[in-house]
C-alpha positions in Angstrom: 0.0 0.0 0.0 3.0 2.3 0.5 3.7 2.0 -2.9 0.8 3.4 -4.1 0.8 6.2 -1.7 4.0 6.7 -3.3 3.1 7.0 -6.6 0.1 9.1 -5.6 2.3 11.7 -3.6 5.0 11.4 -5.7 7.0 11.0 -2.2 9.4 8.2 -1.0 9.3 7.0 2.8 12.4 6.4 4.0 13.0 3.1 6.7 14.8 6.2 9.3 12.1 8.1 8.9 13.7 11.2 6.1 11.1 11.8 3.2 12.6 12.6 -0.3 10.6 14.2 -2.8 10.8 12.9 -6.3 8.6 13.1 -9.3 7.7 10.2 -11.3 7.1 11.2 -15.0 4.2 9.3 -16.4 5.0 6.3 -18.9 2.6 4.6 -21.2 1.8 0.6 -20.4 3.6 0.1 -23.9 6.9 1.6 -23.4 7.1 -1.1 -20.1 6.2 -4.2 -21.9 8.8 -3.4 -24.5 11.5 -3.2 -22.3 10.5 -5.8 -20.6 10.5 -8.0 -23.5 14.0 -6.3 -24.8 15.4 -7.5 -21.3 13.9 -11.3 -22.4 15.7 -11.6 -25.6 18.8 -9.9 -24.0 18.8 -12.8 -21.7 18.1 -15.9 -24.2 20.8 -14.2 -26.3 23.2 -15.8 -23.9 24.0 -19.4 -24.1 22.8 -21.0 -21.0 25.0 -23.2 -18.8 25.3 -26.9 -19.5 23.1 -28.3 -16.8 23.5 -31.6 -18.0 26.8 -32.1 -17.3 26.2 -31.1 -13.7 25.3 -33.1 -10.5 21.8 -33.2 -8.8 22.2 -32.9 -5.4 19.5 -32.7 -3.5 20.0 -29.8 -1.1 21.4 -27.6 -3.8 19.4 -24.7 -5.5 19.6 -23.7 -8.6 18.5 -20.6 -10.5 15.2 -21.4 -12.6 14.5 -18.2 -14.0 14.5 -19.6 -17.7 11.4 -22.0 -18.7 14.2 -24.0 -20.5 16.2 -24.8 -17.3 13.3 -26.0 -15.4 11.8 -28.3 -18.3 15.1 -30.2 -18.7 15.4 -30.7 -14.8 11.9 -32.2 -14.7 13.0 -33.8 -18.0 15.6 -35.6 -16.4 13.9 -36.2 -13.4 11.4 -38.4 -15.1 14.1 -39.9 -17.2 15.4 -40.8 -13.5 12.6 -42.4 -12.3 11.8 -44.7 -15.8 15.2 -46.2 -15.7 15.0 -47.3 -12.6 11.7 -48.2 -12.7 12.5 -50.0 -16.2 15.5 -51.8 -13.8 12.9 -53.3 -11.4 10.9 -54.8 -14.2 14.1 -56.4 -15.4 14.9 -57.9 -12.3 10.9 -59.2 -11.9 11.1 -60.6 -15.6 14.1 -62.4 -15.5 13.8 -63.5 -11.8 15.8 -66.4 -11.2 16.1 -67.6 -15.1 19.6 -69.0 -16.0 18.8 -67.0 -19.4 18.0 -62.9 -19.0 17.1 -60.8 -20.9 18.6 -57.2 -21.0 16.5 -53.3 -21.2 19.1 -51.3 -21.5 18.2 -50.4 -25.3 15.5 -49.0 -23.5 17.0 -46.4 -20.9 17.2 -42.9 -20.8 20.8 -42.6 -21.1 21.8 -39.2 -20.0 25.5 -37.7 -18.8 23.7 -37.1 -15.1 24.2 -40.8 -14.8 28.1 -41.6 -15.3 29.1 -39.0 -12.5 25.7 -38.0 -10.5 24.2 -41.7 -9.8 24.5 -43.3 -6.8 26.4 -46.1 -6.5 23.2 -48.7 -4.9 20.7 -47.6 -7.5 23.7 -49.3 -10.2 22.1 -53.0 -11.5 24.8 -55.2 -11.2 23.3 -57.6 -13.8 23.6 -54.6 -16.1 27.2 -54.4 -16.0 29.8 -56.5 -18.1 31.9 -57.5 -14.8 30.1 -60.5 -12.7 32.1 -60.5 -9.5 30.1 -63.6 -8.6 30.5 -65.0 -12.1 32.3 -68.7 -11.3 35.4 -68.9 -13.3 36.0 -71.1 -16.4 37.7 -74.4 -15.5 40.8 -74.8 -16.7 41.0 -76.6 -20.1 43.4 -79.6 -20.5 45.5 -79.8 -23.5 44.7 -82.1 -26.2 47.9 -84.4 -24.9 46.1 -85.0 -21.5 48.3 -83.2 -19.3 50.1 -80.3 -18.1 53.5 -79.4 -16.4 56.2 -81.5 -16.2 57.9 -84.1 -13.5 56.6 -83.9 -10.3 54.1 -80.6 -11.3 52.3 -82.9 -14.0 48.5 -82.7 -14.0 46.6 -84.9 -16.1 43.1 -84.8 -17.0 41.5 -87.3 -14.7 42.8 -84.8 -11.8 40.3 -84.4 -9.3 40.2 -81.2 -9.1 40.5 -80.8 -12.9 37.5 -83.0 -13.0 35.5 -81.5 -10.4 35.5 -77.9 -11.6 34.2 -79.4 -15.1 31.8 -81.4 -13.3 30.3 -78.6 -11.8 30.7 -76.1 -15.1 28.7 -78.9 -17.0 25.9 -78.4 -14.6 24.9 -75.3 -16.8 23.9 -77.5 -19.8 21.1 -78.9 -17.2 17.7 -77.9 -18.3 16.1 -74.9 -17.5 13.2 -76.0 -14.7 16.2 -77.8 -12.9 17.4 -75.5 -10.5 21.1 -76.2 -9.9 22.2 -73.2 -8.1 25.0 -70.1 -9.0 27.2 -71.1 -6.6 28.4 -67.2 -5.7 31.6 -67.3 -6.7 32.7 -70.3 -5.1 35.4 -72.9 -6.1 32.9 -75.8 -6.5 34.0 -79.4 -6.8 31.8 -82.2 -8.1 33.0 -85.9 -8.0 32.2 -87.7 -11.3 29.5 -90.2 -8.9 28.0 -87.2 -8.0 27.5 -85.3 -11.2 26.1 -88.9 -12.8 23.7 -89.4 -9.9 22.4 -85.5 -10.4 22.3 -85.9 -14.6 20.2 -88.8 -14.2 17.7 -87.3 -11.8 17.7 -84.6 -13.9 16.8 -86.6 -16.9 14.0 -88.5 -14.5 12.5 -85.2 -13.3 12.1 -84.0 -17.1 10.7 -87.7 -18.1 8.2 -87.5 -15.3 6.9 -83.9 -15.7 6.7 -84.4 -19.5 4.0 -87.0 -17.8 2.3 -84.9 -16.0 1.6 -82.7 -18.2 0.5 -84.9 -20.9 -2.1 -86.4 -18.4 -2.9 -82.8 -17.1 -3.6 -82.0 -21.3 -5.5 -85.0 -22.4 -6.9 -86.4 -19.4 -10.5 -86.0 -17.5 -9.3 -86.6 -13.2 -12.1 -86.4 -10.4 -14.2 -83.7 -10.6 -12.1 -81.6 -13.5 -12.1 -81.7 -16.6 -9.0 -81.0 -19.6 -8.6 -78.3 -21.7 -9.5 -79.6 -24.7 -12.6 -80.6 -23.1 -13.8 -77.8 -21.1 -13.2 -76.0 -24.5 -16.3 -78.6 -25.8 -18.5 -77.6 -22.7 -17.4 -73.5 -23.7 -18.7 -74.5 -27.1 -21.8 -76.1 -26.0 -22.8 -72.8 -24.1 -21.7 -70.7 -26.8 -24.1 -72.0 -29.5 -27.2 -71.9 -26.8 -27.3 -75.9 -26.6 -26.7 -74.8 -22.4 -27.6 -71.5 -20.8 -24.9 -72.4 -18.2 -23.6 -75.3 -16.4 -23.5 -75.3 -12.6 -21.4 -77.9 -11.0 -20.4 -81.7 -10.6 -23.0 -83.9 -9.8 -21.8 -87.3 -9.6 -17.9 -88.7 -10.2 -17.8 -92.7 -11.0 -14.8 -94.8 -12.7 -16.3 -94.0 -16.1 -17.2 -90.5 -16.0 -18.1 -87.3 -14.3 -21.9 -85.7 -14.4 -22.5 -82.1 -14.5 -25.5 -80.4 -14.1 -26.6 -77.4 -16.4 -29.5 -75.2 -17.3 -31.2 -76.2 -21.0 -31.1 -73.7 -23.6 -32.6 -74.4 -27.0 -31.7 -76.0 -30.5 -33.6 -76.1 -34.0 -34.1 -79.5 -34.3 -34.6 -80.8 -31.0 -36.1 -79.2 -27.7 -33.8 -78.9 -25.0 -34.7 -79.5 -21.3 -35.0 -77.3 -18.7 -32.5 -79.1 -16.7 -29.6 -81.3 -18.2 -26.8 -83.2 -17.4 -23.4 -83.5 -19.2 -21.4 -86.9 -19.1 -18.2 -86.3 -19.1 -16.7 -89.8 -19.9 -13.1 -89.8 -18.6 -10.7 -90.5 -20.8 -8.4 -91.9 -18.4 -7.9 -95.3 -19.0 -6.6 -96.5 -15.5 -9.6 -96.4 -13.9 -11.5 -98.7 -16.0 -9.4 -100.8 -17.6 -11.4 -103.8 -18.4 -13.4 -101.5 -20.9 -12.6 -102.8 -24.5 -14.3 -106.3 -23.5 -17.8 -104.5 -23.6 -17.2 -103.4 -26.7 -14.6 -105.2 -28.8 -16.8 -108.3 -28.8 -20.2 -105.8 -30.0 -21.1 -106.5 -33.1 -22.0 -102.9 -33.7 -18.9 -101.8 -33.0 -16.5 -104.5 -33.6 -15.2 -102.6 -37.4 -14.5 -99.7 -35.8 -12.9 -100.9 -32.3 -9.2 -100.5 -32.2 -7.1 -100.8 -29.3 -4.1 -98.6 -30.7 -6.1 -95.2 -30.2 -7.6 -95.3 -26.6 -8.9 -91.9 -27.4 -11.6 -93.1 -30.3 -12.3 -95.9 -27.9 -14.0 -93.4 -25.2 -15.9 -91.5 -28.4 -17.8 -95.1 -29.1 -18.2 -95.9 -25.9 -20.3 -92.4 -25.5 -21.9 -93.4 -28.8 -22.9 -96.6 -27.8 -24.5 -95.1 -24.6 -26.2 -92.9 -27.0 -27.5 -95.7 -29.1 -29.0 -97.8 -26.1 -30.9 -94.8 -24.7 -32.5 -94.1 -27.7 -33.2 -98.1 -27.7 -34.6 -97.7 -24.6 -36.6 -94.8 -24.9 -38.1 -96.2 -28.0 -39.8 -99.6 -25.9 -40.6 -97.0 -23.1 -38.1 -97.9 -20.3 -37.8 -95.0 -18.1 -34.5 -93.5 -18.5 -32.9 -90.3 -19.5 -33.3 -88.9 -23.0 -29.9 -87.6 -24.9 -30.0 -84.2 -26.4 -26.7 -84.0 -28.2 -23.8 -86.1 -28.0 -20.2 -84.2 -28.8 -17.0 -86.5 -29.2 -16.9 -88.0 -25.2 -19.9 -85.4 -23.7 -23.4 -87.0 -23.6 -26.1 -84.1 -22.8 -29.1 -85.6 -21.4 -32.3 -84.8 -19.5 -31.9 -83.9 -16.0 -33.7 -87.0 -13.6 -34.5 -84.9 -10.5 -36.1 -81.6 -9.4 -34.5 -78.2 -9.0 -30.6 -79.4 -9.3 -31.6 -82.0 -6.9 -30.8 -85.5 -8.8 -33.2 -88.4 -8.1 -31.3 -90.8 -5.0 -30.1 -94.2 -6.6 -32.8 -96.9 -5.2 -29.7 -98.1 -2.8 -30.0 -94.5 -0.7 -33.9 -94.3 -1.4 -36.0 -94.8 1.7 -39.0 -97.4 0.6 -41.6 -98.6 2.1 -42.4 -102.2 1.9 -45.7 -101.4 -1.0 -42.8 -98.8 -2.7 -39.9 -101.7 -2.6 -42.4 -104.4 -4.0 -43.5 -102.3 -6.5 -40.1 -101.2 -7.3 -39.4 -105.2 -7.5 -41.7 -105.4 -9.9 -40.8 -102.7 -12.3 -37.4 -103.7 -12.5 -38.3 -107.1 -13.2 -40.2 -105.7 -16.4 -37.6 -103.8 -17.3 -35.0 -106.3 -17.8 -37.6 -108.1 -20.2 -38.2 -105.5 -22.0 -35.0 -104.5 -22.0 -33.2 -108.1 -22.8 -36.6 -109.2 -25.9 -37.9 -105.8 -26.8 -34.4 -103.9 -27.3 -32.5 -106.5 -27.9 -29.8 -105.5 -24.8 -28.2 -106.6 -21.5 -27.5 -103.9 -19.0 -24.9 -105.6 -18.1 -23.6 -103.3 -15.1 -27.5 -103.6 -13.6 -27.5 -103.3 -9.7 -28.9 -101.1 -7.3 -26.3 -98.1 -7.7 -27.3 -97.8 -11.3 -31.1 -97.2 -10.4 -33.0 -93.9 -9.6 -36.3 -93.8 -7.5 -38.0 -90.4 -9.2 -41.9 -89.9 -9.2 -43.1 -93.2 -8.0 -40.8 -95.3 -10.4 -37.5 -96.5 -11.2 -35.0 -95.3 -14.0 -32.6 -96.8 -15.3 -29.1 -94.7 -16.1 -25.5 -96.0 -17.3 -26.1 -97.9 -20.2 -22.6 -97.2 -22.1 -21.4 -101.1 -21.5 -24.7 -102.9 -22.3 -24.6 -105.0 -25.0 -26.6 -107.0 -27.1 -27.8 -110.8 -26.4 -25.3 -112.8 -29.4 -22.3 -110.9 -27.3 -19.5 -114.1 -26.6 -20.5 -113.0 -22.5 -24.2 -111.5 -23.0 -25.6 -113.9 -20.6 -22.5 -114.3 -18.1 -23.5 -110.2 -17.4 -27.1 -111.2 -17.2 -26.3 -113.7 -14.5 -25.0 -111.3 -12.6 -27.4 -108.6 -13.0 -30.0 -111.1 -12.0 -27.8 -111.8 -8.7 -27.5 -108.2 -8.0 -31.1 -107.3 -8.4 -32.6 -110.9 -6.6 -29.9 -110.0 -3.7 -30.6 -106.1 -3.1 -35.0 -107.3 -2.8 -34.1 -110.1 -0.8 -32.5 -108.0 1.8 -35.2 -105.2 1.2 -37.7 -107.4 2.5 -39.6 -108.5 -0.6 -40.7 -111.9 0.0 -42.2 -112.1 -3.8 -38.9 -112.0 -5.0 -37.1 -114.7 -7.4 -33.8 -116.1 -6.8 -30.9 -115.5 -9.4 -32.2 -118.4 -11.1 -35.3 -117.7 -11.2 -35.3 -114.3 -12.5 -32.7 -115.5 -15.9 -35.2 -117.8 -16.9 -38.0 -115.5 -16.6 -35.7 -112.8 -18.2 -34.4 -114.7 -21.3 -36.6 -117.2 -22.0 -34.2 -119.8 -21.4 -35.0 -123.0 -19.5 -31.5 -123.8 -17.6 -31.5 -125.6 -14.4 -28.8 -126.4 -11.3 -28.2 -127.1 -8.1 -25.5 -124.5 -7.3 -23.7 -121.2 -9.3 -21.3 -123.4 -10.8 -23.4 -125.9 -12.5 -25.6 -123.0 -14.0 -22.8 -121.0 -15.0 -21.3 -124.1 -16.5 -24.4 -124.4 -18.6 -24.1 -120.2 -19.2 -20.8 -121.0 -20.6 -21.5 -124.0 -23.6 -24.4 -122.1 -24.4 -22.2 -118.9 -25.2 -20.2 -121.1 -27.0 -22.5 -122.9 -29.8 -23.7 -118.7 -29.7 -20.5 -117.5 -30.8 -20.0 -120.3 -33.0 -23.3 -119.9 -34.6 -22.6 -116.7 -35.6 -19.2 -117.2 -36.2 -20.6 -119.1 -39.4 -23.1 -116.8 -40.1 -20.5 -114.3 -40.3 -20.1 -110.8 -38.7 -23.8 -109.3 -37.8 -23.7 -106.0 -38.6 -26.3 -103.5 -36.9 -27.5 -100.6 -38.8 -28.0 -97.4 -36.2 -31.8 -97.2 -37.7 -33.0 -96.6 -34.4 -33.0 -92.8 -34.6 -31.7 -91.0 -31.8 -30.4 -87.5 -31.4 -28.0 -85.8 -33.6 -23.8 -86.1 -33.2 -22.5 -82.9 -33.6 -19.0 -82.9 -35.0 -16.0 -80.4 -34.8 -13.3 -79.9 -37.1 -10.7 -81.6 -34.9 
């Protein structure tokens, strides 16, 4: 404010208190912006000094008058922090690779660096000079030795051999982690670098295992890639609106259960399952005699691609349904059926499945009438359809709405199969044994029930005498049609569509 009084007096206060008059001669606001700018080119007229060349301390000040000055400090401040940021993404990339690979075409290079950086921000990867780089073992001549008299080394020197031993542990591969060693004067025996080059050669053998079993194999509960892919695809095209979770695992395959969507062709239901049929071969291993021996199958059954082998056996599951469903045997009704996954109806309520008929709690009128059904099933199934279930027990029964289903279907067969009515036997055991025990005094023994089943008249006093009988009359069966020749069965029995990929 004394400023203006100033200029409005025309009078300067002194600090001691004196006043001096002086006048101030009126100037336009031109005349001071053009000296003002006069003084700016005066200034930029002299070269500026070189600021790169100088240090960055951090308690210094400089002059930063110039727009200039203070663009290249901030410039080289952010030049600062990308090269060593750049330096910590080095070190996270290459981590603790044997191989690494180098930024430095990528840094901000600038003079500021070779005098002003502090030593600790330096990456000693980045420099040429390992001082933790192991030394080169010294090579042997191609005579065998060196020195002379009492001096001589040869090559089998222990020490000689133990600093190649351990320089030869580079050539290991890559997921084998053998250490650095930090600079030390390492020594390897020759029974020690063997025993570690053939567990090396073990652990590459075993996780090239693992990961082909982890690639093309279905495990509890999971599924592969290349199948999950097939489920992705499913959803993709609408065939699914989403699938929700495992169901049920067994030795053959693992249920899912999803939401329908819709098709062209076909309507889908509101609830489905997806069999997943495993395509692990340990599990079940006794597959191939369901199905080599099938007539319908026996062309295209070969035991050299294991892989084709799970696709027919999800066909053939697909075949007997629609069998099935056809004479009017309760059981699930396929969709679709891609490579080894089966989509079919959902037996159960609101992503609740249906309990098996060994879980079920029955009553004794529920358990007879149960006894009964199944009993009709297994004729219809064995004259109308022309199949044995083969795997028929109660574990492969469903107690939903006042009957019984029947699921799991993939290994029955037909009746001229070499072992058709060895598997009927014992799925006439299985089912006489679980109503015995249920309490169902109407119930047929084993024996019983086959004859009523096929038709057949057999008779004997224990299991070995009727299986005896079983057995020659499989064999004038395969010889029977042995003669006739190879029965081939034409798929006229309709069923859903197969959808097929380009793989």
């Amino acid at each position: 404010t004394w400023y203006i009084d100033v200029l409005a007096k025309g009078k300067i206060m002194l600090p001691w208190g004196a006043t001096t008059t002086k006048v101030v001669c009126p100037c336009s606001f031109t005349d001071v912006m053009s000296e003002q700018l006069a003084k700016q080119l005066d200034d930029e007229s002299h070269s500026f000094p070189d600021f790169s060349n100088a240090a960055l301390d951090a308690g210094e000040e400089r002059e930063t008058d110039s727009d200039l000055m203070l663009a290249q400090m901030l410039q080289m401040q952010f030049d600062k922090e990308f090269d060593t940021q750049l330096r910590t993404e080095e070190r996270k990339f290459n981590g603790d690779s044997k191989l690494s690979i180098s930024f430095e075409n990528y840094r901000m290079v600038h003079p500021y660096e070779a005098s002003g950086s502090s030593e600790d921000e330096v990456d000693w990867q980045d420099s040429c000079d390992d001082p933790y780089k192991a030394d080169k073992p010294t090579i042997t001549p191609r005579r065998g030795f060196t020195g002379k008299g009492k001096n001589i080394t040869t090559k089998h020197d222990e020490v000689v051999c133990g600093r190649k031993n351990t320089a030869r542990m580079d050539n290991f591969a890559p997921e084998i982690n053998v250490g650095d060693g930090l600079g030390m004067d390492l020594k390897l025996s020759n029974q020690v670098y063997n025993s570690l080059k053939q567990h090396c050669y073990s652990e590459q053998r075993r996780s090239a295992r693992l990961h082909e079993k982890k690639e093309h194999s279905t495990a509890e509960q999971a599924v592969d890639p290349r199948t999950r892919l097939l489920m992705y695809k499913m959803v993709n095209a609408g065939i699914l609106e989403n699938i929700n979770g495992c169901i049920s695992t067994g030795k053959e395959s693992v249920v899912f259960h999803a939401n329908g969507g819709s098709m062209e062709n076909n309507a889908v239901p509101d609830e489905c399952v997806l069999k997943v049929f495993k395509t692990t071969l340990n599990e079940f291993k006794n597959r191939d005699k369901y199905i080599k021996d099938d007539y319908r199958f026996i062309d295209r059954f070969s035991k050299l691609n294991p892989r084709t082998i799970i696709r027919l056996w999800a066909e053939k599951e697909m075949h007997n349904l629609a069998r099935m469903k056809k004479a009017g045997i309760p059981c699930p009704e396929v969709v679709v059926l891609k490579k080894h996954i089966l989509v079919m109806s959902f037996i159960g309520k609101d992503h609740v499945p249906a309990p098996k008929l060994k879980e079920a709690m029955l009553g004794s009128e529920d358990m007879k009438r149960a006894y009964y059904q199944v009993v009709h099933m297994m004729q219809q199934l064995y004259q109308e359809c022309n199949l044995v279930h083969a795997d028929l027990s109660e574990y492969n029964m469903l107690w939903h709405e006042g009957k019984v289903w029947l699921i799991d279907v993939s290994q029955s067969i037909e009746p001229n199969h070499p072992h058709s009515h060895e598997f009927l036997f014992r799925d006439c055991r299985n089912v006489a044994t679980f109503f015995q025990k249920g309490g169902v005094s109407e119930s047929m023994n084993m024996y019983e029930l086959f004859n009523v089943v096929s038709g057949l008249q057999l008779s004997g006093d224990s299991e070995a005498e009727f299986l005896a009988q079983i057995e020659a009359l499989e064999k004038m069966n395969e010889d029977h049609v042995q003669r006739r020749g190879k029965k081939m069965y034409n798929f006229s029995d309709g069923g859903p569509p197969l959808l097929h990929d380009d793989d």
